[in-house]
DRENDO-1510 file (C-alpha; in Angstrom, 1 decimal, always signed):
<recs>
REC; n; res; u; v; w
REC; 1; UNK; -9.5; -50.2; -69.0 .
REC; 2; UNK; -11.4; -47.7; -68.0 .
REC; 3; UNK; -10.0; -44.1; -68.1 .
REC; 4; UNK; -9.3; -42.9; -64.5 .
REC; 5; UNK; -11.6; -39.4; -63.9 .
REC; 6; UNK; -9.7; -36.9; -62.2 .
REC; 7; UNK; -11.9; -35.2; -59.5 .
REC; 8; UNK; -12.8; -31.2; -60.2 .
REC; 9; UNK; -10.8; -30.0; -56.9 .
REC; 10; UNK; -13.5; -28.7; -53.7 .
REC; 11; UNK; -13.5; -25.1; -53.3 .
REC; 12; UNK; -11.0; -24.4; -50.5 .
REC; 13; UNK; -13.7; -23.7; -47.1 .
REC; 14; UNK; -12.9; -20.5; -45.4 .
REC; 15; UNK; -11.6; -21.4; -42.0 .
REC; 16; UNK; -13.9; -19.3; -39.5 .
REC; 17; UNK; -12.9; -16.0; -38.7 .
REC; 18; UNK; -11.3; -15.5; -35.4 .
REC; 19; UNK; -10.2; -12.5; -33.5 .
REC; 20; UNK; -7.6; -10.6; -35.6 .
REC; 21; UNK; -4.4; -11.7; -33.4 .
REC; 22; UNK; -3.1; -8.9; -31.3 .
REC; 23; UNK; +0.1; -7.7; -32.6 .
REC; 24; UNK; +1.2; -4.9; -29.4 .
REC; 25; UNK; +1.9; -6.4; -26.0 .
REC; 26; UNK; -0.8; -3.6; -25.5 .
REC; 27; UNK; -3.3; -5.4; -27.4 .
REC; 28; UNK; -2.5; -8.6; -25.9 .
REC; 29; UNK; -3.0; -7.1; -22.5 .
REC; 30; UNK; -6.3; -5.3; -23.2 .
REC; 31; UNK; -7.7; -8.6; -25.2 .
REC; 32; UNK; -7.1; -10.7; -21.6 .
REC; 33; UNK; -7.4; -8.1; -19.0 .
REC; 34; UNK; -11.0; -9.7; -18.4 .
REC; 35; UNK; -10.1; -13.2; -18.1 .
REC; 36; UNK; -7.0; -12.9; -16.1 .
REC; 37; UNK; -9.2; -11.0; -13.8 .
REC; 38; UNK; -11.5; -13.3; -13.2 .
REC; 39; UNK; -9.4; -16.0; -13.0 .
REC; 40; UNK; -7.2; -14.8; -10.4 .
REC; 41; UNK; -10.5; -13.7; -8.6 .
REC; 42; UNK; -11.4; -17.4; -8.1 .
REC; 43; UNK; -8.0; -18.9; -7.4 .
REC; 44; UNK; -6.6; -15.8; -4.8 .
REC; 45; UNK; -8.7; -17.1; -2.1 .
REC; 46; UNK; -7.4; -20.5; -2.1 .
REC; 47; UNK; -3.8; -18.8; -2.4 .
REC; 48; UNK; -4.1; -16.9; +0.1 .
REC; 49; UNK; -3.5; -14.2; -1.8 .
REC; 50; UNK; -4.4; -10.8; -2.9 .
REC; 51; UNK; -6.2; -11.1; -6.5 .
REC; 52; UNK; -4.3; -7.8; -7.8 .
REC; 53; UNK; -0.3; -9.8; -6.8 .
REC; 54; UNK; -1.7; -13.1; -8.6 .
REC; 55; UNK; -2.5; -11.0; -11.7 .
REC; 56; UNK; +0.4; -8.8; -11.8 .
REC; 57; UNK; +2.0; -12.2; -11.5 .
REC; 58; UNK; +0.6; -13.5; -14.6 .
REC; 59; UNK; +1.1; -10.2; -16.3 .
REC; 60; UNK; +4.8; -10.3; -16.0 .
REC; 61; UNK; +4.9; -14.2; -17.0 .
REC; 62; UNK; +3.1; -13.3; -19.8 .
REC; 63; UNK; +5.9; -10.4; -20.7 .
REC; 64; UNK; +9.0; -12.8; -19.6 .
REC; 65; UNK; +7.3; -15.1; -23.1 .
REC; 66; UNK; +10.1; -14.7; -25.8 .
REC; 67; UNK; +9.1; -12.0; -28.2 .
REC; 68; UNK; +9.0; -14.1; -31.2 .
REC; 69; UNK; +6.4; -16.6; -29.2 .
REC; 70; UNK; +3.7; -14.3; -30.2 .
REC; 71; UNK; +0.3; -14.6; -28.7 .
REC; 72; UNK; -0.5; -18.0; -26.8 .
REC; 73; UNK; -2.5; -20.6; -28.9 .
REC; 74; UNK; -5.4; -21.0; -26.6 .
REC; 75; UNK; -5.3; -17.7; -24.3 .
REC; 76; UNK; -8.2; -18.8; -22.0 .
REC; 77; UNK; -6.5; -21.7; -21.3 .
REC; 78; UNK; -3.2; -20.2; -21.6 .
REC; 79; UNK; -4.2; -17.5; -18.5 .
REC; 80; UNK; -5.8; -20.6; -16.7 .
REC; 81; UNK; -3.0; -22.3; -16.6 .
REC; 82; UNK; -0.6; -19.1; -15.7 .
REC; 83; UNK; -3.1; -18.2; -12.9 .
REC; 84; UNK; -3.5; -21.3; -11.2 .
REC; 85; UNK; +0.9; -21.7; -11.2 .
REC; 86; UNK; +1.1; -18.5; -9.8 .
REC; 87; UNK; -1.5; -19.8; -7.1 .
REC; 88; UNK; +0.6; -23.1; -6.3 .
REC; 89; UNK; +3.9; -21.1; -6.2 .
REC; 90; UNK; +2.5; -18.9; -3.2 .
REC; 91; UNK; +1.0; -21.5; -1.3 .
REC; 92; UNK; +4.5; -23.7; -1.5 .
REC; 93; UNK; +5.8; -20.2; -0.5 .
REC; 94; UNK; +3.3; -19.5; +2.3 .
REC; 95; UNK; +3.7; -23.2; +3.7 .
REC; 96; UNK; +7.9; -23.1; +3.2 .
REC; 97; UNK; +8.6; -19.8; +4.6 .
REC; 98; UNK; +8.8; -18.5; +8.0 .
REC; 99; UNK; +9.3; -15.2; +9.7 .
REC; 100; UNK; +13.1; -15.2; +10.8 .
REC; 101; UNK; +12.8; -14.3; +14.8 .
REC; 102; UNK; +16.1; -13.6; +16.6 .
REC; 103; UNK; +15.9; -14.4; +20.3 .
REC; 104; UNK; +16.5; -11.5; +21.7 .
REC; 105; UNK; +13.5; -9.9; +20.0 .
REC; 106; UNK; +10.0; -9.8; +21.6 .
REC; 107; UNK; +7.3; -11.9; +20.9 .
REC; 108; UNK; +4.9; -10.0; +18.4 .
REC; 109; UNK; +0.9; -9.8; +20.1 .
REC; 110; UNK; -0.4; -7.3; +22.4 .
REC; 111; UNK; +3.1; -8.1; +24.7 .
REC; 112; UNK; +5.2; -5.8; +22.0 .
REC; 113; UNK; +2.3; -3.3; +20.9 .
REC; 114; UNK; +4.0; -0.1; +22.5 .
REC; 115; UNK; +0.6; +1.6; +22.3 .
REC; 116; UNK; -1.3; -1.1; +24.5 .
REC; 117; UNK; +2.1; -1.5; +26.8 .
REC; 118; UNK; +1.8; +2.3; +27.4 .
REC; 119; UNK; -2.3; +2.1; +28.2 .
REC; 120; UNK; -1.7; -1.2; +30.3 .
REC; 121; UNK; +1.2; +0.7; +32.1 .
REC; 122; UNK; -1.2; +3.9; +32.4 .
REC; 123; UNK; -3.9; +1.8; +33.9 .
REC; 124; UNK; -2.0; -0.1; +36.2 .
REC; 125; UNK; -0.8; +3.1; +37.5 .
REC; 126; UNK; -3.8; +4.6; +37.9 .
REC; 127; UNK; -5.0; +1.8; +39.9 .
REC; 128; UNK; -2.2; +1.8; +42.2 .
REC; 129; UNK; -2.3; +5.1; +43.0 .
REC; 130; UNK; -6.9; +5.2; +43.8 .
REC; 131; UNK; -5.5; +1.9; +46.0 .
REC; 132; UNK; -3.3; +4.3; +48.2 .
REC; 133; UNK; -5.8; +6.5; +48.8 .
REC; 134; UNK; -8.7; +4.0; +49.8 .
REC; 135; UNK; -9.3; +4.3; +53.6 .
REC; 136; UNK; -8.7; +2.1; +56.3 .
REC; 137; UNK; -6.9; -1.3; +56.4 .
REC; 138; UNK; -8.3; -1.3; +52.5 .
REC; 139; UNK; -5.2; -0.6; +51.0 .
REC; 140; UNK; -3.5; -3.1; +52.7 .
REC; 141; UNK; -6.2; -5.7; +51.7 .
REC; 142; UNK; -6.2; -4.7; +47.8 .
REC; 143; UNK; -2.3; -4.6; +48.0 .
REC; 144; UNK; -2.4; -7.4; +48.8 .
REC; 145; UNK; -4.8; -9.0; +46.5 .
REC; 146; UNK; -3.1; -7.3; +43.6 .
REC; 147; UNK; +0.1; -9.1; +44.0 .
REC; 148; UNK; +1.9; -10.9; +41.4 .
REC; 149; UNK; +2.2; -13.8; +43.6 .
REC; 150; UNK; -1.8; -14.7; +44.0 .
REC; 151; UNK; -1.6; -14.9; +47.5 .
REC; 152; UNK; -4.7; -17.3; +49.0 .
REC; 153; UNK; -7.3; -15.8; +51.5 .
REC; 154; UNK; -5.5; -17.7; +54.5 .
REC; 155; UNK; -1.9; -16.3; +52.9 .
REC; 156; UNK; -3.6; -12.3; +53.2 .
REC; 157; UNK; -5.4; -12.8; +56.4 .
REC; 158; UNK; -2.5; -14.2; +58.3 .
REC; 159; UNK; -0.1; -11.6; +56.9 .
REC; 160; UNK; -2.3; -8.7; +58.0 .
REC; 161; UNK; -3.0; -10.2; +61.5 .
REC; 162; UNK; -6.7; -10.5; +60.7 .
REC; 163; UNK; -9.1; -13.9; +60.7 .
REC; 164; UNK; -10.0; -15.0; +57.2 .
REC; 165; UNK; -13.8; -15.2; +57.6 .
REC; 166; UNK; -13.4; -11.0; +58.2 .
REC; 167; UNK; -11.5; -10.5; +55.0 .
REC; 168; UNK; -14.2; -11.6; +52.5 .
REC; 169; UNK; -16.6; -8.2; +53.6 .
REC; 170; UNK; -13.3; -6.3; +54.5 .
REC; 171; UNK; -12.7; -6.9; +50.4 .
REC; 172; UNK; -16.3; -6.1; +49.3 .
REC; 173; UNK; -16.1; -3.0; +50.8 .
REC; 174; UNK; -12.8; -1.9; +49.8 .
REC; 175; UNK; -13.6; -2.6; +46.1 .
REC; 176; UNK; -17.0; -0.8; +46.5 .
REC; 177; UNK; -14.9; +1.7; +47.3 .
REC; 178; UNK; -12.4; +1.5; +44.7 .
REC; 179; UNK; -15.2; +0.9; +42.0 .
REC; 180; UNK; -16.7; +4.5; +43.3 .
REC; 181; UNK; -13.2; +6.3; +43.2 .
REC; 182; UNK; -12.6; +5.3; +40.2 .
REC; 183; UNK; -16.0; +6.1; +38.6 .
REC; 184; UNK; -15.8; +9.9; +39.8 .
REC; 185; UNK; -12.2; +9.9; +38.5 .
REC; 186; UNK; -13.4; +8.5; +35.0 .
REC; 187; UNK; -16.3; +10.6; +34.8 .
REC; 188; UNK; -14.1; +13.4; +35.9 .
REC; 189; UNK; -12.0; +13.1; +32.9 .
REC; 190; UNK; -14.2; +13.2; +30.5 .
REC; 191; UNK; -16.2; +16.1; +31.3 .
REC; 192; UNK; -13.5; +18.1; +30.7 .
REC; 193; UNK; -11.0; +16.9; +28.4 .
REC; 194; UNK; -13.1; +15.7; +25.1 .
REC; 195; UNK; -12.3; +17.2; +22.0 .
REC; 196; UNK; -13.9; +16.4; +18.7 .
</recs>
């Protein structure tokens, strides 16, 4: 028999060097401030979302971690991951949740803007009152055309005794007239009232 040789043990090979771990939450923030950046750059889009709520998002996953959890294994992967569940939750969110509307409240759009109801109002009023003071048979005719109702070219002429073919250049005339009142009364205004 031949006397089994024990093997001289291999030098133990230094594992390479990585990153000294972080050891503050501080650290740990600093080390992946980049990369959760940039990741929630690329997924907020596709969220939906604002890039700074996705990241704060991750930033307090990261802080809900059990303290003695320590730093993740893989962070790259580990802020991948967080980022693109935050990004799923808020498009579930976005696609479950509706405003609540009761019925009694307006519609929102340029119908509940008070600003736009107020100009609209201010307009309409304005061109009411340059209508009144049109001459002739004209403010019958625009009156008339301004109605809510739409009233046809037969429906005006036979409520202001007239024959339809006269009403056409009966209107262009009024509105020529309209068009200049209200072009002094513009022009008017702002030659006096414009502060800057």
């Amino acid at each position: 028999m031949t006397p089994v040789r024990a093997t001289p043990p291999r030098p133990a090979t230094p594992e390479p060097t990585a990153a000294p771990a972080p050891h503050t939450v501080a650290e740990l923030v600093r080390a992946l401030l980049p990369l959760v950046r940039a990741e929630a750059a690329a997924e907020a889009p596709s969220a939906g979302m604002d890039p700074g709520d996705l990241e704060q998002g991750v930033w307090v996953k990261l802080l809900e971690r059990p303290a003695d959890a320590g730093t993740p294994g893989d962070p790259a992967r580990w802020v991948r991951d967080a980022v693109r569940a935050q990004a799923r939750r808020a498009r579930r969110t976005a696609a479950r949740e509706h405003r609540y509307r009761r019925h009694d409240e307006p519609a929102t759009g340029d119908e509940s803007d008070p600003e736009r109801a107020a100009l609209r109002t201010d307009r309409q009023r304005t061109l009411r009152a340059a209508v009144g003071r049109t001459p002739g048979r004209c403010p019958l005719v625009l009156t008339a055309m301004l109605s809510p109702a739409d009233p046809t070219y037969r429906e005006i002429a036979g409520e202001l005794g007239m024959s339809q073919g006269s009403l056409g250049p009966l209107r262009s005339r009024c509105l020529g007239c309209l068009r200049r009142m209200l072009a002094a009364e513009i022009a008017a205004a702002e030659l006096g009232g414009k502060e800057r």
